[in-house]
N, C-alpha and C positions, 0 to 999 in steps of 0.2 A: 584587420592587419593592413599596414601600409609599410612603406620604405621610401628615400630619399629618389627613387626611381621613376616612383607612381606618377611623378607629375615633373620629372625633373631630366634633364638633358647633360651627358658630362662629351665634349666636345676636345679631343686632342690636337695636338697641332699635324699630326698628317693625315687628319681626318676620320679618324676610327670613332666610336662610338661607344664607348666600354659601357659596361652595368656600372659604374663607380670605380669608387678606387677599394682596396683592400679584395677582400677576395672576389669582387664582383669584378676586378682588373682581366679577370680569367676570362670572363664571358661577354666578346663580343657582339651590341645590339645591331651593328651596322654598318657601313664604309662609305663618306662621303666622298665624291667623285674630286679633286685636288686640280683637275687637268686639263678645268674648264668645262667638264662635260656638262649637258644641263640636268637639273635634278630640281623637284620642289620637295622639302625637308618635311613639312608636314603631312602631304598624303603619301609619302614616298616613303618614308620612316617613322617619325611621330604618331600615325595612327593606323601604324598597322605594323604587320610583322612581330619581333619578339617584345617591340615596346607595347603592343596592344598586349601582349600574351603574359607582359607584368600587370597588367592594371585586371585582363581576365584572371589571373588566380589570386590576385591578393580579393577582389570581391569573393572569391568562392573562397578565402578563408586558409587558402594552400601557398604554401611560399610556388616560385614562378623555375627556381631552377634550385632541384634538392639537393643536398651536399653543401652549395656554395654559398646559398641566401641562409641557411642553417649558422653563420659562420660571424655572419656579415653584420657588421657596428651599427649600419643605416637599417637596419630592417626593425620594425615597430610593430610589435604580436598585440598592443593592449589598446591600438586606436581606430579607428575606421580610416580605409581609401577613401577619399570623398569624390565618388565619379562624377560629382555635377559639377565639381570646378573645372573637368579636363579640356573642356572649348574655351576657358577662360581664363581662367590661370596656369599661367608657368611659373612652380612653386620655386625651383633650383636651376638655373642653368650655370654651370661651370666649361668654362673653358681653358684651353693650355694655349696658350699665344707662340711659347716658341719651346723646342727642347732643348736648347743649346745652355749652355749655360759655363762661367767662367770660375766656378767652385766646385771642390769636390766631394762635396756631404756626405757622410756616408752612410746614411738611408735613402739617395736615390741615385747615387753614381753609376751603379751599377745595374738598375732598370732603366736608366737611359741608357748607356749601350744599348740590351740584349730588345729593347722596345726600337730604337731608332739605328739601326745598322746604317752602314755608310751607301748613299743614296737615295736613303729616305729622306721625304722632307721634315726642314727641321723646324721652320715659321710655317703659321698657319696663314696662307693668304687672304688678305684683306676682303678680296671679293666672293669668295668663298664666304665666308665668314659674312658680308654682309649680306648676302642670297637668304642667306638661313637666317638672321633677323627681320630680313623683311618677307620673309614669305611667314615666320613669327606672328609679325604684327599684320601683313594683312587677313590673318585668320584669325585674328581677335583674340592673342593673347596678351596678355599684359605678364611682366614681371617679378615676382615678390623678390626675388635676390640672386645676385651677380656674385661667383665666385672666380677671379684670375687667377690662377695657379699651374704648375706642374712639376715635372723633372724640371724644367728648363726656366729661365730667369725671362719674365715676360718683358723686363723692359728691354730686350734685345731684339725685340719684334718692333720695327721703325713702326709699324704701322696702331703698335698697342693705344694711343691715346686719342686715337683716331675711331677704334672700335669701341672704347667708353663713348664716347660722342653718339656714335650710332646706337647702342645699346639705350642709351640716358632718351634720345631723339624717339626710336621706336618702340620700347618696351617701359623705359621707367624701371623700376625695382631699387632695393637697395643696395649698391657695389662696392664690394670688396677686393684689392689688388694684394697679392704677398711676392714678396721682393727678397731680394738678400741688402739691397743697397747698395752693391757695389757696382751697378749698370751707370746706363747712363742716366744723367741728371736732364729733365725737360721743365721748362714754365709750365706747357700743357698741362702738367698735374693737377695743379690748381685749378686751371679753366674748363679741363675735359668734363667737367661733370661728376668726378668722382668721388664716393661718400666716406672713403673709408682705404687710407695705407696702412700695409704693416707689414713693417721692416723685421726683419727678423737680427736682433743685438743681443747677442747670449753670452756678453764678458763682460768685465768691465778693463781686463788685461788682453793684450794683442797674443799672448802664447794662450792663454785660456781659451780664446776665439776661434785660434785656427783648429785645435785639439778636433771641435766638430767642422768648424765652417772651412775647411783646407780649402789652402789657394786666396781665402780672405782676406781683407781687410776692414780692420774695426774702424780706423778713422775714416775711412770711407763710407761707411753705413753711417758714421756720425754724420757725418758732413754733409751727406744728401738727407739725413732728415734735417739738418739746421736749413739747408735750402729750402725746401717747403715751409718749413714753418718762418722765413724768412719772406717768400712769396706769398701768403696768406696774409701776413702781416701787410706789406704794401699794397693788396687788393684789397685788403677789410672782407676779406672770409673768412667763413668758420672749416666749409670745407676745401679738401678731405681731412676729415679729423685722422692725425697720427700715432698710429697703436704703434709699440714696440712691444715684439714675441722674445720671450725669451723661455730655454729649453730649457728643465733644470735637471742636470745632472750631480751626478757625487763630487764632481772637484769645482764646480760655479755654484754652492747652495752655500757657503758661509754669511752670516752674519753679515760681514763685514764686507764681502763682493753684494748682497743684496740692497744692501744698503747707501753704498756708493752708486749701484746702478739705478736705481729710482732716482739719486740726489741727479744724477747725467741725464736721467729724462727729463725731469724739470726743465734744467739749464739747456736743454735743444728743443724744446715747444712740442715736448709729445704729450699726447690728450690723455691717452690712455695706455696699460701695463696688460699682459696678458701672459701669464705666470703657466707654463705646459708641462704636465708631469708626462714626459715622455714613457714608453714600454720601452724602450729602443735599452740597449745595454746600455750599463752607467747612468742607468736610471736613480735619482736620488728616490730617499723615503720620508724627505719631511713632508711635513703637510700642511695644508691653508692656515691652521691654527695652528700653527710655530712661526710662520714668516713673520719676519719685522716691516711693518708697514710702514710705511714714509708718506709714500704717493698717494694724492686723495682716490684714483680713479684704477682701483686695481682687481680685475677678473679670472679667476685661478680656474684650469682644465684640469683637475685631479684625476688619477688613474679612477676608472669609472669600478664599483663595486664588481662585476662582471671578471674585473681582470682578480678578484681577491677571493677567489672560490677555494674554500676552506674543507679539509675532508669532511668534517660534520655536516657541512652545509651541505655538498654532495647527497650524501647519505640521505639527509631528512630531502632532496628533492626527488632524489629516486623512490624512496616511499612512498612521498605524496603521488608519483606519477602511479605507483604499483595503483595505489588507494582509485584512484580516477580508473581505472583499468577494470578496476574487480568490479567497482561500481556503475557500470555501463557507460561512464562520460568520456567516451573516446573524441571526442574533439578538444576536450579541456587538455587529456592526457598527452594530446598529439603536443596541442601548443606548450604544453610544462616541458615538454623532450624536447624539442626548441629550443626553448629556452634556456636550457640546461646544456645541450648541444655549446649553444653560441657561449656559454659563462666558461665552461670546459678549453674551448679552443683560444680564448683570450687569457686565460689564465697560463696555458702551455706557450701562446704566444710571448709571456711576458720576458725580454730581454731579447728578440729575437734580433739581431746584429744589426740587418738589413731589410729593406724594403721586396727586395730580391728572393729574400729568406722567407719571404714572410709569404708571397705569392705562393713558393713551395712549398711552403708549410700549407695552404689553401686546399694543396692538390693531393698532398700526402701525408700525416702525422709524422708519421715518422721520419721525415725528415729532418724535423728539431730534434731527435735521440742523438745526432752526432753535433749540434751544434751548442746553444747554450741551455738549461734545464736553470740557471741559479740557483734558489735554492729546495729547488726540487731534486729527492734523493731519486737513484734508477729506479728505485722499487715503484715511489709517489706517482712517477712521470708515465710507467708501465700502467698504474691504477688508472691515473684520470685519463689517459689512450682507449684502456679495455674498456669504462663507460661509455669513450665514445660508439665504440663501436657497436655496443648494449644498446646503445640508444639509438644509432640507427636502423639496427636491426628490429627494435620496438616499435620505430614510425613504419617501418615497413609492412609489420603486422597490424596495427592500428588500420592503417589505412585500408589493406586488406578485409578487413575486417569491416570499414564502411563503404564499402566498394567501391574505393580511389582504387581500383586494381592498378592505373596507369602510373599514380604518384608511389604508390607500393612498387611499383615495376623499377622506375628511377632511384628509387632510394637503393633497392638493391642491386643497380648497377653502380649506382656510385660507390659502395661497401668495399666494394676490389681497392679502391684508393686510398681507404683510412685503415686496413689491419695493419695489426704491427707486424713487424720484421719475422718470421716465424711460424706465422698464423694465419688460418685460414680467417675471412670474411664472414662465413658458417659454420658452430662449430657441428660436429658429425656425430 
């Protein structure tokens, strides 16, 4: 059992230290000091406290925090932590460079307020920020890959191409930056070192554009990717090779918007296409084999199986769990409820409005009963709920039962958070 965690750092711009995004958002590893104070990042955080307390339970086979890692997209039940890279390799580090941001998406508008209230900081400062890579690399890590992202648009952090530079200097990896395009435009792009832009262009019409990207503008995301690949051109580089994201929803999946949008990437020098079948509402339903393909260089993010949990399927998983049960393979059975767990809440998450919504939905099922279900009837939505709660109450006994008394103890504290509206956690 590993996760995106085990060896990986997600770094916000006031400093916090979330377990990841999606429901690991909830569970703070740590708080870096912003205010100058002094701090070394590696024996201070990195190898100790609850980031050691991830890499101790995924080796013992136990997710690290129950309820939440139960939940969670990054969490991986079928491969081994590999504890000997942890002096050595930094698989993931992600960082937020700034929260601000000049659009108003509506999957992260509103967890940037309720995360960055007014007085908080909103860029992440530079020396902060370079303490933690080099206290990184004088402890012998190296890199495997840079992720720049957040709420907030990074190229509004003067200092962002500054910190490629340091990142590329001290660690190496391979870097990724996402953007809306509408910041500001820098040379630096090209020279900082960085392996990999992606603009996010999801129209090929300025009213289809703003519909998600509010406050946008489409010729602006043009315009700054013709500059880079404008800049490249006169340095004779290859990098940063330029991805253009595009979301697909039910009103930008025509024919004939897909088709003209590839022909636009051509014609602005972007490398590659990265096709995202969002959850988010106005989620479209075509798929990899229906698009019209143009562009030689094109990578689709399909709704993952997990979000398409089918009543049968259900059914035959909870048997197979019963089956492992009767059978004495209480660790296989632990992990099948896992993982049945995590297919359950992706599936109830599917169309979840907001970003916001979706944290809440983390902390309480029933949260989503007032908000979107699609086409999940009341009865459906109540069914795949009461499994969940079936199935926490099963890890609970499981575990009990191999004398995890302690992880038995958490699961059924966490049980208070997911009954539905009505019902007890236990039934009597």
């Amino acid at each position: 059992m590993k996760c995106v965690m085990s060896r990986g750092v997600y770094l916000r711009a006031d400093g916090r230290l979330p377990c990841y995004c999606g429901s690991g958002e909830t569970v703070t590893l740590g708080q870096v000091p912003i205010d100058g104070s002094p701090f070394q990042f590696i024996s201070d955080y990195y190898r100790k406290g609850l980031f050691s307390h991830i890499r101790k339970s995924m080796s013992s086979g136990i997710v690290p925090f129950p309820g939440i890692c139960d939940q969670c997209t990054y969490l991986d039940l079928d491969h081994r932590f590999e504890q000997e890279l942890i002096d050595t390799e930094l698989d993931w580090f992600h960082w937020e460079p700034s929260s601000l941001c000049m659009l108003d998406c509506q999957w992260c508008t509103v967890e940037r307020f309720n995360y960055y209230k007014k007085g908080q900081n909103r860029l992440l400062p530079l020396e902060v920020f370079e303490r933690i890579v080099t206290d990184m690399s004088q402890n012998g890590l190296r890199l495997n890959m840079g992720n720049i992202c957040g709420v907030g648009e990074p190229t509004l952090n003067p200092d962002i191409w500054q910190m490629i530079r340091i990142v590329r200097e001290k660690l190496g990896g391979d870097i990724l930056i996402s953007t809306n395009g509408n910041g500001p435009y820098s040379e630096a792009i090209v020279t900082s070192g960085l392996d990999k832009i992606k603009i996010a262009v999801d129209a090929v019409k300025q009213e289809t554009y703003v519909r998600y990207r509010k406050n946008g503008s489409l010729q602006k995301a043009i315009a700054f990717t013709k500059a880079i690949a404008n800049e490249k051109a006169r340095l004779n580089k290859e990098k940063p090779s330029i991805i253009w994201q595009y979301i697909l929803f039910n009103y930008n999946d025509s024919d004939e918007d897909l088709i003209t949008y590839q022909k636009m990437a051509e014609e602005n020098g972007v490398n590659q296409l990265r096709i995202v079948y969002t959850r988010c509402n106005n989620y479209s339903i075509r798929t990899p084999d229906d698009f019209p393909k143009v562009f030689p260089d094109i990578i689709f993010f399909p709704i993952g199986t997990e979000s398409q949990l089918s009543p049968p399927e259900l059914k035959q998983s909870w048997f197979d769990i019963e089956a492992a049960t009767s059978n004495g393979k209480l660790e296989q059975a632990a992990i099948e409820t896992i993982r049945l767990i995590n297919r359950l809440y992706h599936r109830l998450a599917l169309g979840v409005e907001t970003y916001n919504d979706l944290l809440a939905f983390s902390k309480g099922v029933h949260h989503v009963c007032g908000t979107n279900r699609l086409d999940l009837t009341v009865e459906r939505f109540r069914e795949y709920t009461e499994y969940i709660r079936k199935s926490f109450i099963r890890l609970e006994e499981l575990y009990s039962n191999m004398g995890r008394k302690e992880q038995a103890r958490s699961y059924r504290n966490y049980l208070k958070n997911i009954y539905l509206e009505g019902q007890e956690a236990h039934p009597k």
